[in-house]
Each structure stands twice: as structure tokens, then as C-alpha cells.
Residue frames relative to the residue before (quaternion, step in Angstrom):
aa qw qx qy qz dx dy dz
X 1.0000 0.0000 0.0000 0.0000 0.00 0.00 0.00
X 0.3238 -0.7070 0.5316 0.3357 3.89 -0.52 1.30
X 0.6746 -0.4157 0.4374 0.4252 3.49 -1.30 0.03
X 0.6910 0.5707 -0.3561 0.2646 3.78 0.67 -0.54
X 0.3856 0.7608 -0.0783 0.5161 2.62 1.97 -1.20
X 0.5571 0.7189 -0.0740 0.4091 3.67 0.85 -1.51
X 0.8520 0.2054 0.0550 0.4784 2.90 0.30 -1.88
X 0.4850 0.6187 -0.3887 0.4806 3.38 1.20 -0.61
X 0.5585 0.5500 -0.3004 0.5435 4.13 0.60 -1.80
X 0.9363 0.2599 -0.1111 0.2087 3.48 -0.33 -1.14
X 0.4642 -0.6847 0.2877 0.4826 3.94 -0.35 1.32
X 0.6509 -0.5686 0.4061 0.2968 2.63 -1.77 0.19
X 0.6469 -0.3128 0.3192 0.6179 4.04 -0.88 -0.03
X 0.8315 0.3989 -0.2154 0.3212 3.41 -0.27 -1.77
X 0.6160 0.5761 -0.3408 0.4153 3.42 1.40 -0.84
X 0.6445 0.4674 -0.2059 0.5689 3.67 1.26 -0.70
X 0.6911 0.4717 -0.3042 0.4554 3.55 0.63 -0.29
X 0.7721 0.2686 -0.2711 0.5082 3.55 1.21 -0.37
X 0.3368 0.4913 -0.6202 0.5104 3.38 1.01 1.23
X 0.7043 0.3451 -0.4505 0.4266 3.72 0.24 -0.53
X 0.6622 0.4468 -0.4785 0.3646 3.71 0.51 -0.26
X 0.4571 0.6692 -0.3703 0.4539 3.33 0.90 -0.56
X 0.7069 0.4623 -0.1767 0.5054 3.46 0.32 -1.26
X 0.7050 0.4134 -0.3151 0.4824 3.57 0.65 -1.13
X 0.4877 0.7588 -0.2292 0.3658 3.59 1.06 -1.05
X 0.8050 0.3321 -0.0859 0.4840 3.46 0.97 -1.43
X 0.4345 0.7517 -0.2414 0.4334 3.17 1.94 -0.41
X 0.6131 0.4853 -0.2099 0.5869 3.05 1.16 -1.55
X 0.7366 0.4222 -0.3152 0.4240 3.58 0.00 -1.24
X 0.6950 0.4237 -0.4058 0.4156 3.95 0.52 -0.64
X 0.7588 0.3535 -0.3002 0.4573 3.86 1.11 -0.56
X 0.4643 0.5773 -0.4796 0.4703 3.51 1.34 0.40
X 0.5426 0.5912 -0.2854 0.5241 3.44 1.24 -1.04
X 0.7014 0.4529 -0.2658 0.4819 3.76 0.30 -1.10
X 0.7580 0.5142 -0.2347 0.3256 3.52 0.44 -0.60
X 0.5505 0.5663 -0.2330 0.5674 3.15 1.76 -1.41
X 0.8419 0.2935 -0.1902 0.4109 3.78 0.84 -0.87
X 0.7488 0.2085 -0.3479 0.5242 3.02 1.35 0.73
X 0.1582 -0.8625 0.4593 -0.1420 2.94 1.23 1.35
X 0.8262 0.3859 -0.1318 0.3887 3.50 0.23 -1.72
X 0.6913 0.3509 -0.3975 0.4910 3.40 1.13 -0.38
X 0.6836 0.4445 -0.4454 0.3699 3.23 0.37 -0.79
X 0.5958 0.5316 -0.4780 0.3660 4.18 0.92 -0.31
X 0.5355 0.6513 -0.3160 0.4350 3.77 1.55 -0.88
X 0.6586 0.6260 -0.1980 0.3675 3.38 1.00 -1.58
X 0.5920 0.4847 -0.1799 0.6183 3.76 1.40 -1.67
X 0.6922 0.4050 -0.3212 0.5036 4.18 0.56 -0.52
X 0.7388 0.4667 -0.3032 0.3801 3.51 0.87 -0.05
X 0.5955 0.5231 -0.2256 0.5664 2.73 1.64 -0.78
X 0.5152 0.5768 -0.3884 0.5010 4.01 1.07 -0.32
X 0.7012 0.6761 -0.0671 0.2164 2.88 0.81 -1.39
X 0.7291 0.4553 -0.0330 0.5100 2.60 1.60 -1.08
X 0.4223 0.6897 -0.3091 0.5004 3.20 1.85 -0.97
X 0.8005 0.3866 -0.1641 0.4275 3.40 0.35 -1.99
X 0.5799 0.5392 -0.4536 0.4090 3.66 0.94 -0.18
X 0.5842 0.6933 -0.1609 0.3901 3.28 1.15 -1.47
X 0.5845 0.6925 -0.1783 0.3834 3.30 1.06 -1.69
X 0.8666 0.2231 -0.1760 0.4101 3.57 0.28 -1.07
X 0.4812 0.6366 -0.3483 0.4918 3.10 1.53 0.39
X 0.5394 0.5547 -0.3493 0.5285 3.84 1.50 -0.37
X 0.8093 0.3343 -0.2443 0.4166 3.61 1.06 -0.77
């Protein structure tokens, strides 16, 4: 196979590079999506977890 041949067969940079954005793209949207719909627990979860720190906290000194 000549080298022209080669390059012709095989995508291009940009053509390979915007499959990965694509991909990354939908990433974003599926864990924006997760978050928005578990907003409420996941704000409860971060207040418990504070919560505990600062309880914890004055017990270290």
C-alpha cells in the first residue's frame, strides 16, 4: 500500500477529534442531567457530610 493510499483509508485529524468531543459532550449532558435530578439528595448528602466534619472538629482539639 503506497503511502498515498495510507492517508486517503484513514480519518482525518479533525474527523477523529470530533468524535471525542461528541462523546465528551454527552458526558457532560448525562451528568448535568443526573445532578439536576438528584439535586435534593445529593445537596442533603454535602450538609451531612459538613456537618459532621464541624461536629467532629472540636473534638480533634
Amino acid at each position: 500500500m503506497e503511502k498515498r493510499e495510507w492517508k486517503e483509508t484513514r480519518p482525518g485529524f479533525w474527523e477523529a477529534e470530533a468524535v471525542g468531543v461528541v462523546e465528551v459532550i454527552l458526558i457532560l449532558v448525562v451528568l448535568i442531567a443526573l445532578v439536576i435530578i438528584f439535586q435534593d439528595q445529593l445537596t442533603q448528602l454535602v450538609n451531612n457530610i459538613f456537618e459532621s466534619i464541624r461536629n467532629k472538629a472540636g473534638t480533634i482539639y
